[in-house]
MDTraj code that builds the backbone (N, CA, C; nanometers):
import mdtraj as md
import numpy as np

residues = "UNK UNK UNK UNK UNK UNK UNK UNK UNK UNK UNK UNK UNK UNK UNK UNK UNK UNK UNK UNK UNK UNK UNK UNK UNK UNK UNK UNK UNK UNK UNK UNK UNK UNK UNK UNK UNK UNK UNK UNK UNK UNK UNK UNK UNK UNK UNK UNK UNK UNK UNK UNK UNK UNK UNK UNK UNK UNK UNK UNK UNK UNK UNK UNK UNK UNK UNK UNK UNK UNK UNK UNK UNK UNK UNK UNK UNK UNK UNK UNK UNK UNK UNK UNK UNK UNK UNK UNK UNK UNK UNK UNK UNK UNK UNK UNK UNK UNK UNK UNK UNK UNK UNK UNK UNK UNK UNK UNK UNK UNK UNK UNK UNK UNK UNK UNK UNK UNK UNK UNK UNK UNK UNK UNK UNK UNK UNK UNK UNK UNK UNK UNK UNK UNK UNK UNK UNK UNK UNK UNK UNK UNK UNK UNK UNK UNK UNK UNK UNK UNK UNK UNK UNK UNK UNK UNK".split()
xyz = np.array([
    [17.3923, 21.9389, 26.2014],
    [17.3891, 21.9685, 26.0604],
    [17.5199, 22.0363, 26.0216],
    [17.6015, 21.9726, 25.9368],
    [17.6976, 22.0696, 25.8513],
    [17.6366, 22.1452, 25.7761],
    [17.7176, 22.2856, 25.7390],
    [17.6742, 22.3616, 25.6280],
    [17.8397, 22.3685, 25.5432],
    [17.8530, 22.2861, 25.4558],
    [17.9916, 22.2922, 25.3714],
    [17.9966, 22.4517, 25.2753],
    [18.0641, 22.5419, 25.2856],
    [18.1044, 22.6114, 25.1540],
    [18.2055, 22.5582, 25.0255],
    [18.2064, 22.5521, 24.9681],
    [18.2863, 22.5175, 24.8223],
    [18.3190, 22.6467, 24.7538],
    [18.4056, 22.6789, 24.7818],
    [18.5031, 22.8113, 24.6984],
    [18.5615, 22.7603, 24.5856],
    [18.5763, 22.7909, 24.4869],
    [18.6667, 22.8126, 24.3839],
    [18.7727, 22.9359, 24.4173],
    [18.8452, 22.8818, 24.4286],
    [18.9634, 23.0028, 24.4664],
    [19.0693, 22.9849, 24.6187],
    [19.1737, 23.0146, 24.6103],
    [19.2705, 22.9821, 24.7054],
    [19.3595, 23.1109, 24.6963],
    [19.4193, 23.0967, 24.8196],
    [19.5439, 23.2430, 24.8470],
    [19.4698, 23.3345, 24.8359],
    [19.3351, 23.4047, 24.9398],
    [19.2923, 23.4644, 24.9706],
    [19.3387, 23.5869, 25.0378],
    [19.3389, 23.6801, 25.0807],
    [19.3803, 23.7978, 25.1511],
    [19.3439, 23.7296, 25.3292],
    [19.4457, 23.7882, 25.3884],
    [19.4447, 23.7550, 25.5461],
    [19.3386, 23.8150, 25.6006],
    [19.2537, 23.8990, 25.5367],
    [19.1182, 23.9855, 25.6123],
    [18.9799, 23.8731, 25.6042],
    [18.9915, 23.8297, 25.4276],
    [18.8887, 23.7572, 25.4311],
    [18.9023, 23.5894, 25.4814],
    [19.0049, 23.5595, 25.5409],
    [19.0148, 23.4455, 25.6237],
    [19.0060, 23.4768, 25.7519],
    [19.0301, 23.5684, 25.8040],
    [19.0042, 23.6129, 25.9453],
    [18.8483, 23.6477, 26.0139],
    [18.7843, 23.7029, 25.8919],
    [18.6333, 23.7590, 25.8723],
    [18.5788, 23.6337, 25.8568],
    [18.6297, 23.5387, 25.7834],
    [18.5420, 23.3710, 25.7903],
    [18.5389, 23.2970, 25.9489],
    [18.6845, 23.2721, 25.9270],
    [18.6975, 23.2283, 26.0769],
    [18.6256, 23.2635, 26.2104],
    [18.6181, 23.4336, 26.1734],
    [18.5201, 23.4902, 26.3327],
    [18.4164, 23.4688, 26.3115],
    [18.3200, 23.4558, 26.1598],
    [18.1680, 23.4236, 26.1707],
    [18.1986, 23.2082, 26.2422],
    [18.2572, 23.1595, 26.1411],
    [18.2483, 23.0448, 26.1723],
    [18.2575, 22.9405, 26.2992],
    [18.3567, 23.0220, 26.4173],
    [18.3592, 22.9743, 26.5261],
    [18.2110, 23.0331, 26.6318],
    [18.1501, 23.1114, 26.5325],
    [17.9910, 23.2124, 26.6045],
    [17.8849, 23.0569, 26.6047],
    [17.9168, 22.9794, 26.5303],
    [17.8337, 22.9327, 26.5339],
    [17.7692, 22.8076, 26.6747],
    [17.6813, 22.7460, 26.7058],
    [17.6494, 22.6437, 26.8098],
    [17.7085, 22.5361, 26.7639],
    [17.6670, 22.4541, 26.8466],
    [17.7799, 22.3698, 26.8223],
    [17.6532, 22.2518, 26.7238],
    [17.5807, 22.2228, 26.7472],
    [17.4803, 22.1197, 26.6510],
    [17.5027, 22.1939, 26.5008],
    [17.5144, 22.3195, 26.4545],
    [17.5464, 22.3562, 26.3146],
    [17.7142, 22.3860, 26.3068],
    [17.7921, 22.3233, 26.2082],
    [17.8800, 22.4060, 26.2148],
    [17.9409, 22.3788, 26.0717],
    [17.9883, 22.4980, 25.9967],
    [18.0753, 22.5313, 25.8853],
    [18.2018, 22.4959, 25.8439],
    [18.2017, 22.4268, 25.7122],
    [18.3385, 22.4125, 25.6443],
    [18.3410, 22.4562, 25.5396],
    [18.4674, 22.5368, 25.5357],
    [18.4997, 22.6113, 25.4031],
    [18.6312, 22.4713, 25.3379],
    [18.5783, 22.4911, 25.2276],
    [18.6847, 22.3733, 25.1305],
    [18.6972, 22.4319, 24.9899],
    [18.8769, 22.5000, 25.0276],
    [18.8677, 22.5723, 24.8541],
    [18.8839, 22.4742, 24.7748],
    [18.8616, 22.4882, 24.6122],
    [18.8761, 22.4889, 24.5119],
    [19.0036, 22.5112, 24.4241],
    [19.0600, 22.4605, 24.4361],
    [19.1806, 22.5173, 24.3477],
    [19.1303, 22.5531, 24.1698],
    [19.1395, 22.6778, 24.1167],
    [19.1352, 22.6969, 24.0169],
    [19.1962, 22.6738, 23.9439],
    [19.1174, 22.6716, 23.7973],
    [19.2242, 22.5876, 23.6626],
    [19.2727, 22.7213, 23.6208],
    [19.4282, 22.6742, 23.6067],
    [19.5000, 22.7743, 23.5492],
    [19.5043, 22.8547, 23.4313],
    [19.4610, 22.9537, 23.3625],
    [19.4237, 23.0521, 23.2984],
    [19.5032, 23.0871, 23.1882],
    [19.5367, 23.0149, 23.0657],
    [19.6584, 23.0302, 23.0414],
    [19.5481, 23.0309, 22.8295],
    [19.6597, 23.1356, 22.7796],
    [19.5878, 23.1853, 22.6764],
    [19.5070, 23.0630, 22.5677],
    [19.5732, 22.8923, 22.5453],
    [19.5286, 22.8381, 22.4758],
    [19.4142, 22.7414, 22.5661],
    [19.3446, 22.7889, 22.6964],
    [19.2930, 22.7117, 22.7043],
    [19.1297, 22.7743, 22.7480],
    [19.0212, 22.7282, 22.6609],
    [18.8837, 22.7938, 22.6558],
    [18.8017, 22.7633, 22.7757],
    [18.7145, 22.8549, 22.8047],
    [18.6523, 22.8618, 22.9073],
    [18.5490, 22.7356, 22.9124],
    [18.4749, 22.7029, 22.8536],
    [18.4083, 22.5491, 22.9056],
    [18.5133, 22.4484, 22.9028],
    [18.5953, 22.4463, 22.9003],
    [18.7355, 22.3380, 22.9474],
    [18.7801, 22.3816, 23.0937],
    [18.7491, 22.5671, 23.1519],
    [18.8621, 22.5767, 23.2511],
    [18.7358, 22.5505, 23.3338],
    [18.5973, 22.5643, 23.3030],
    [18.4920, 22.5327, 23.4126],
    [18.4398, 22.4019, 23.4153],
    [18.5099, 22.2898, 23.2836],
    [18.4598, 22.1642, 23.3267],
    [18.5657, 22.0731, 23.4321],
    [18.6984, 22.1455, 23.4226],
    [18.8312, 22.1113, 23.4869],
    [18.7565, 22.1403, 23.6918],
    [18.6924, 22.2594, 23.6891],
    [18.6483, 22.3050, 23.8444],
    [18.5295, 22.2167, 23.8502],
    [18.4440, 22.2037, 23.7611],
    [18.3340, 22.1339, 23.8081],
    [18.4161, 21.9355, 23.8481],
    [18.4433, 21.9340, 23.7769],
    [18.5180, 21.7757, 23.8341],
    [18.5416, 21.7864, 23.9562],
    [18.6694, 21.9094, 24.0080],
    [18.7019, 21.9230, 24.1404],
    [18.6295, 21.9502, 24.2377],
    [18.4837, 21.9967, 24.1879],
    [18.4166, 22.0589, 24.2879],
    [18.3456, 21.9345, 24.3359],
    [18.2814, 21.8426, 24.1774],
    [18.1979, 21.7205, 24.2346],
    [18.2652, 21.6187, 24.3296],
    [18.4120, 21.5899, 24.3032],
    [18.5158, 21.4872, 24.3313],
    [18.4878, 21.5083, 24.5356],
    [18.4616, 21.6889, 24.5256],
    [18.5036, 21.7229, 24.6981],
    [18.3691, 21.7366, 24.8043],
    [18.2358, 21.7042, 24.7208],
    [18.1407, 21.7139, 24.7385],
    [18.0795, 21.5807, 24.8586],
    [18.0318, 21.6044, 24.9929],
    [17.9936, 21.5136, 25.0166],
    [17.8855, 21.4251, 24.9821],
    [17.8624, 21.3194, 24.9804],
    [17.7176, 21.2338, 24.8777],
    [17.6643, 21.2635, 25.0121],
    [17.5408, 21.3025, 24.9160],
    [17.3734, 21.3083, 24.9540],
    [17.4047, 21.4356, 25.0120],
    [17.4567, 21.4965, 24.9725],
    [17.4188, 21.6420, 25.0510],
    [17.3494, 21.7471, 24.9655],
    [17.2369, 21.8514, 25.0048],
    [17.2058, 21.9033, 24.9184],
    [17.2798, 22.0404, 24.8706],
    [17.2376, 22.0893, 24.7329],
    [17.3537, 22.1832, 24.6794],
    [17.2747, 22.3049, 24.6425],
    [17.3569, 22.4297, 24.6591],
    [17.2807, 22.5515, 24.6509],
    [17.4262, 22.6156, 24.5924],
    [17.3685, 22.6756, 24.4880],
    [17.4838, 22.7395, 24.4116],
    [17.4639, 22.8921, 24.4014],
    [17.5735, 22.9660, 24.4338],
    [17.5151, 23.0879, 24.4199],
    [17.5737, 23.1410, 24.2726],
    [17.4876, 23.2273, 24.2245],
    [17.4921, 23.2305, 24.0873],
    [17.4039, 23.3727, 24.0753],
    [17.4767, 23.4690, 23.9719],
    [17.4126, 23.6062, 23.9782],
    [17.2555, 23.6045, 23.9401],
    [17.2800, 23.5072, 23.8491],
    [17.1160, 23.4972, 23.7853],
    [16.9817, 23.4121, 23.8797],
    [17.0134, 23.3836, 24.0477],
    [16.9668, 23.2947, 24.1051],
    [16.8608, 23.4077, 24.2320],
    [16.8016, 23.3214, 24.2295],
    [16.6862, 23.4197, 24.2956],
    [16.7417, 23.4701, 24.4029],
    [16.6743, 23.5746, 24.4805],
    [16.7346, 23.6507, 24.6107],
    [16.6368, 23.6511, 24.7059],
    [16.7071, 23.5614, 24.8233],
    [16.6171, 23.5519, 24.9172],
    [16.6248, 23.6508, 25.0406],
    [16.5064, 23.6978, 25.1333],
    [16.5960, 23.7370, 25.2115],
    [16.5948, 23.6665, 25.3347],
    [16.6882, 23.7483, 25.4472],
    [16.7417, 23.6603, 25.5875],
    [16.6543, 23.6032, 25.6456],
    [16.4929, 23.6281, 25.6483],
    [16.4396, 23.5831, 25.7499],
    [16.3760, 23.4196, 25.6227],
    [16.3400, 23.4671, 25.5206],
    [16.3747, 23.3144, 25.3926],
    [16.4484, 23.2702, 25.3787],
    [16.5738, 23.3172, 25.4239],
    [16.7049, 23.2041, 25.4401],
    [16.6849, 23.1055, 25.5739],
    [16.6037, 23.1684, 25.6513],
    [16.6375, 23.1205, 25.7969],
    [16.5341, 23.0344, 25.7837],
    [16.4137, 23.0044, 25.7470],
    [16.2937, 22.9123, 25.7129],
    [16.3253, 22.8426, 25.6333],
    [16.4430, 22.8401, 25.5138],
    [16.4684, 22.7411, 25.4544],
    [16.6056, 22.6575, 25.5307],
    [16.7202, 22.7232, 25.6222],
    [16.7525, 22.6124, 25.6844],
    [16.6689, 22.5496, 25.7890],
    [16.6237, 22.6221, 25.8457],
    [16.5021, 22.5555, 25.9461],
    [16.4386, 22.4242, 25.9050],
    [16.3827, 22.4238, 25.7993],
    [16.3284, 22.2936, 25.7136],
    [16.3961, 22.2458, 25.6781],
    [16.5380, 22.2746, 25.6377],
    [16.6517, 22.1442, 25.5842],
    [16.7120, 22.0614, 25.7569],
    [16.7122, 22.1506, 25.8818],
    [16.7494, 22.0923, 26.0019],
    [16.6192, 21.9697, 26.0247],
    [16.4936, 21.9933, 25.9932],
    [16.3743, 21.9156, 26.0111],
    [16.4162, 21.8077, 25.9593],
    [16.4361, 21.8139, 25.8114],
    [16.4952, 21.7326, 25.6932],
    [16.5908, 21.6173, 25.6958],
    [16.7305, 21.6661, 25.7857],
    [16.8310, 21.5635, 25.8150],
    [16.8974, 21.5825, 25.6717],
    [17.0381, 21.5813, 25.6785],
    [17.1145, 21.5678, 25.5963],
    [17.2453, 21.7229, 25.5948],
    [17.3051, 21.7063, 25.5130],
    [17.3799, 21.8408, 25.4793],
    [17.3795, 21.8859, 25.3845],
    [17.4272, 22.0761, 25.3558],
    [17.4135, 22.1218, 25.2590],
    [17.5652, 22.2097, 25.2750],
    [17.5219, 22.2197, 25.1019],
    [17.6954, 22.2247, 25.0497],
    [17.6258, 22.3568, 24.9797],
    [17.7289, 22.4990, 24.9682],
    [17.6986, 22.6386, 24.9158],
    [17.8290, 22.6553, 24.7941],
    [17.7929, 22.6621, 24.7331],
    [17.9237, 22.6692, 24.6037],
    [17.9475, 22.7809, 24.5545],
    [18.0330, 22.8485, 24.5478],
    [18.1012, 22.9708, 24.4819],
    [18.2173, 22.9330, 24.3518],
    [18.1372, 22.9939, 24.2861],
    [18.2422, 22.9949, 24.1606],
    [18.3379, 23.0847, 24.1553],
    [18.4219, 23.0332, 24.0486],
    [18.5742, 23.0816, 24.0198],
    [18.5333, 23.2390, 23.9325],
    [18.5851, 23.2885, 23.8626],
    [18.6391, 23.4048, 23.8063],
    [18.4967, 23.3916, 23.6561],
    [18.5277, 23.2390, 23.6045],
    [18.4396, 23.2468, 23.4999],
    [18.3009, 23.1814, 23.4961],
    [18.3041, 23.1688, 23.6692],
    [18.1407, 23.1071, 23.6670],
    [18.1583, 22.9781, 23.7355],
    [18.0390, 22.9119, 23.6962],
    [18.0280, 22.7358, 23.7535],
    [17.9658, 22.6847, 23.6225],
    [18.0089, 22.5487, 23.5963],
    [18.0152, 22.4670, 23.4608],
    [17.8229, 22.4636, 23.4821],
    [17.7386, 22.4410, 23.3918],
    [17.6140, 22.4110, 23.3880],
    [17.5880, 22.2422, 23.4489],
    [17.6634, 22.1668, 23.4749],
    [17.6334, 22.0493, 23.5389],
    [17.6239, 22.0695, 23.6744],
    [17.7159, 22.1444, 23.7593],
    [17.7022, 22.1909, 23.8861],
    [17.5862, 22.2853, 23.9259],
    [17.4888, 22.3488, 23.8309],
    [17.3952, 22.4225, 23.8685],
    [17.2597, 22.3674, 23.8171],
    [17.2887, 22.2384, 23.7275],
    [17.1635, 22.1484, 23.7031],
    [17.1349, 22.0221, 23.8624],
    [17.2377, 22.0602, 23.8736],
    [17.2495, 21.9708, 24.0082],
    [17.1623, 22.0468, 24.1280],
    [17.1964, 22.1336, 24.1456],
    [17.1690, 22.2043, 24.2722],
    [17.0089, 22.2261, 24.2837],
    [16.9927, 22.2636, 24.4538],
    [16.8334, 22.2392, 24.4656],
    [16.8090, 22.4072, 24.4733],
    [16.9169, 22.4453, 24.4774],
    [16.8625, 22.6031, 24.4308],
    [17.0062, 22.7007, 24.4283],
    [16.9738, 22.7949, 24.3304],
    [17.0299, 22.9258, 24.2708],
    [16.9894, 23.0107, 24.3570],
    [17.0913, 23.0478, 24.4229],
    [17.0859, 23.1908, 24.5123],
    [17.1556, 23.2707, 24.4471],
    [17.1011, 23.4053, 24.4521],
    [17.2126, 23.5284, 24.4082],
    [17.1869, 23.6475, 24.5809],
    [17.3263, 23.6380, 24.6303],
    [17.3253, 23.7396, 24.7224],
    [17.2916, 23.8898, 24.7161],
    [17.3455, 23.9273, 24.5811],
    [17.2772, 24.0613, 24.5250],
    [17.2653, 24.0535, 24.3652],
    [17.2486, 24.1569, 24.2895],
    [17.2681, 24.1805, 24.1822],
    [17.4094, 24.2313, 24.1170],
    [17.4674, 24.3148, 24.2247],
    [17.5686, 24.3951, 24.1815],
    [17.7217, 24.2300, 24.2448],
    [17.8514, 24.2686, 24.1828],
    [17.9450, 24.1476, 24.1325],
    [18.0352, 24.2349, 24.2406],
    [18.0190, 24.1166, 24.3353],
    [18.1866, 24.1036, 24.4523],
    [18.2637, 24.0475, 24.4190],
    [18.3829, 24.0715, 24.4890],
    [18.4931, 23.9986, 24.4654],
    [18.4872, 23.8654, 24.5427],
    [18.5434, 23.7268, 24.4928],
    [18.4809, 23.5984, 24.5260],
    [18.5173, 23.5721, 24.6901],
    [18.6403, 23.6119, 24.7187],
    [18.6327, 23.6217, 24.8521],
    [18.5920, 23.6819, 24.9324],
    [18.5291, 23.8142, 24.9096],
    [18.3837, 23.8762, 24.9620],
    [18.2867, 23.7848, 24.9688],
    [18.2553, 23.7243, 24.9209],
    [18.1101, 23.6414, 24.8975],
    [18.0984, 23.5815, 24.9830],
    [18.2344, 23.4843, 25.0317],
    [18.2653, 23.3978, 25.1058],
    [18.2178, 23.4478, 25.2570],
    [18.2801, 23.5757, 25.2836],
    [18.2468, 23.6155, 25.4076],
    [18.0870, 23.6845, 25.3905],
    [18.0011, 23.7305, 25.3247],
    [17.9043, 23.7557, 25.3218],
    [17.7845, 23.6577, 25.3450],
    [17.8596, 23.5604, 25.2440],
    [17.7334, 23.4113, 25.2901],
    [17.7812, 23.3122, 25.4693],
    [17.9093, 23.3588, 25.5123],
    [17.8506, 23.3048, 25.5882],
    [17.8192, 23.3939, 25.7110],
    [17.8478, 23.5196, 25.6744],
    [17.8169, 23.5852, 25.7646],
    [17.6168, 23.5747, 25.8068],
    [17.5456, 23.5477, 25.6637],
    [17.4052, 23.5655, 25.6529],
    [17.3866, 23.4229, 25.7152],
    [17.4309, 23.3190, 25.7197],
    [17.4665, 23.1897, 25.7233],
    [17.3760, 23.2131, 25.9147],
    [17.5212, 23.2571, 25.9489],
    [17.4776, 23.2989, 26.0835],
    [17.3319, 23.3626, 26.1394],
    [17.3705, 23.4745, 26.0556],
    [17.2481, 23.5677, 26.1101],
    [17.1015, 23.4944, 26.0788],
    [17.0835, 23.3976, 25.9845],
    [16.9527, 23.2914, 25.9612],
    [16.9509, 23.1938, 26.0826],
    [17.0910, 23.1405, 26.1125],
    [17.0855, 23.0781, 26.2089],
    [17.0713, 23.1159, 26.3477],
    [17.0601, 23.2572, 26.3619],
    [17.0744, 23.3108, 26.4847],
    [16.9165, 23.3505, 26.4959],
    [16.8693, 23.3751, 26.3958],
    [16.7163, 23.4177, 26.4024],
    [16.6313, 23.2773, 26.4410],
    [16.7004, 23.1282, 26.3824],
    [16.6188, 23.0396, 26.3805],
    [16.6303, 23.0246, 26.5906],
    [16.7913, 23.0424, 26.6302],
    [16.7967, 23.0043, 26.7682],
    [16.7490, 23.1424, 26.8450],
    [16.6814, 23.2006, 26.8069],
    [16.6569, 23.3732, 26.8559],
    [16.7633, 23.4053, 26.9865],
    [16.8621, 23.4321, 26.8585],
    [16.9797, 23.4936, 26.9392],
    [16.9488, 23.6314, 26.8804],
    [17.0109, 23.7573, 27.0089],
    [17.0039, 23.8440, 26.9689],
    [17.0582, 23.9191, 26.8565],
    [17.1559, 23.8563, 26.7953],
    [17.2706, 23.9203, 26.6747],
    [17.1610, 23.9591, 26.5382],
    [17.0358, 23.9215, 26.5283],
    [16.9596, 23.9268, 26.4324],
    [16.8432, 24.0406, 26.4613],
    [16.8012, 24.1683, 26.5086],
    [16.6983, 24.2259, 26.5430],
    [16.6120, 24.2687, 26.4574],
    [16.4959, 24.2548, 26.4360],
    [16.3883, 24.2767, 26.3640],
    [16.3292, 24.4441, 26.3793],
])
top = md.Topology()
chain = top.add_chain()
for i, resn in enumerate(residues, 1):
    res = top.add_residue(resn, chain, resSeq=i)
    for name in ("N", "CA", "C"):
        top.add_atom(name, md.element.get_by_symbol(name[0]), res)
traj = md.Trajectory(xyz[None], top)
């Protein structure tokens, strides 16, 4: 099973690529993670925000693999926790196929990319910085997956 991330955002800080990289090589080898940024639309005073999020949603669908399922994280999206994260990949490994985790840019994700998706996650309530997120989801990424292979990194 792949698990794809979709970032909006590029030229990250060397901590939060280093912090990805060490969860991502954690993983077994039957699951394994790709991060694929997003290049963001450039921010420039005459141009309005459902234009700069329909410009990312194109890029995001264009990079999207078909038939994979989509989970968007989004502040307003329910909050699951680790051991419900780990029962819902569990049933998508049953399932067959891949799933793609999307992080939005600065002003969100366009409403076509979140009518799409088979679910709205919100990691917390309170607003990280987007390359935080990155290392947070896959850090949980792991730790669901480590509970599903009862590795010790997960203790109850």
């Amino acid at each position: 099973m792949k698990l794809f991330i979709f970032a909006v955002g590029n030229r990250m800080p060397e901590w939060i690529n280093t912090a990805f990289s060490e969860y991502a090589k954690r993983f077994c080898q039957d699951i394994t993670v790709h991060l694929h940024e997003i290049k963001p639309e450039k921010r420039t005073g005459h141009k309005h925000k459902e234009h700069i999020l329909q410009m990312e949603c194109q890029r995001i669908k264009s990079a999207l693999p078909a038939g994979c399922r989509i989970i968007v994280l989004d502040e307003h999206g329910k909050q699951w926790t680790t051991v419900q994260l780990a029962d819902t990949i569990e049933q998508w490994m049953l399932e067959g196929g891949d799933s793609a985790f999307i992080i939005g840019g600065a002003d969100g994700l366009h409403d076509e990319i979140k009518s799409t998706s088979r679910h709205l996650l919100s990691l917390s309530r309170l607003t990280f910085p987007h390359g935080l997120v990155r290392v947070m989801l896959i850090e949980q990424l792991y730790r669901a997956v480590s509970l599903i292979k009862n590795h010790p990194y997960h203790r109850i």
